[in-house]
C-alpha positions in Angstrom: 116.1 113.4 111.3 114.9 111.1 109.0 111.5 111.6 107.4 110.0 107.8 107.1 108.8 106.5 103.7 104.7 107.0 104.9 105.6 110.5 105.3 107.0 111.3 102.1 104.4 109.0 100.3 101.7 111.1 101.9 102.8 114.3 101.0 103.4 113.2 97.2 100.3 112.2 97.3 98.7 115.3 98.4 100.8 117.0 95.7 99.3 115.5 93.2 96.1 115.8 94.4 96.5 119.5 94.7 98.1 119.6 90.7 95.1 117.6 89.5 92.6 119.7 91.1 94.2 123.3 90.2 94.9 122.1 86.9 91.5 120.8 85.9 90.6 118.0 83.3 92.3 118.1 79.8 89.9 119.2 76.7 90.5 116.9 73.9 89.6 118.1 70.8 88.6 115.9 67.8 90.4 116.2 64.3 89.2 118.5 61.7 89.8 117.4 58.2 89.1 120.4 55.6 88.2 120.3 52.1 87.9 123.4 49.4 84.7 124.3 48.5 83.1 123.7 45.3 80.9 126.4 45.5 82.6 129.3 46.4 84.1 131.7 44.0 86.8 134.4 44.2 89.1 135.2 46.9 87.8 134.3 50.4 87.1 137.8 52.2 84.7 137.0 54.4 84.6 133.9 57.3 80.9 134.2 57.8 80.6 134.3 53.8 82.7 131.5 53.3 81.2 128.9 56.3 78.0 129.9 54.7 78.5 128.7 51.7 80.1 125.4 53.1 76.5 125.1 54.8 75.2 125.0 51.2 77.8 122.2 50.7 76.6 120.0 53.6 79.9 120.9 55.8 79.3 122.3 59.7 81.9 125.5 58.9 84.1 127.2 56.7 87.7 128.9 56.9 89.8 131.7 54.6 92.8 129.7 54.3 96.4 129.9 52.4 98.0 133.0 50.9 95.2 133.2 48.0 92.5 133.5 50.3 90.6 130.1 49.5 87.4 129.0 51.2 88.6 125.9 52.7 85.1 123.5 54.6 85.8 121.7 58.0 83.8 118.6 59.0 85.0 116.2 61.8 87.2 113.3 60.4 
């Protein structure tokens, strides 16, 4: 039995359909470029502390980063 070439293209089709709808749209998240703060002294302890502080600095958020704790700021690039 030979399944004809409108068959199969329908049921591909469906397929996909079915993927695409289960699998829901892709998120795409814009780039964050990060800069130290200038403000911010000592080790970085505390993540609310530290994206405060960036505030101050004109950034969105901050970030402990690296093994010496540094207050790093993120702003979208």
């Amino acid at each position: 039995m030979k399944l004809s070439l409108r068959l199969i293209s329908a049921i591909l089709l469906s397929f996909m359909l079915l993927t695409s709808t289960v699998m829901g749209p892709v998120k795409v998240e814009a780039r964050v470029c990060e800069t130290r703060s200038q403000k911010f002294k000592g080790p970085c302890v505390s993540e609310n502390n530290c994206a405060n502080v960036c505030q101050t600095e004109g950034f969105p958020d901050g970030d402990c980063n690296g093994i010496l704790r540094r207050c790093y700021c993120n702003s979208p690039c």
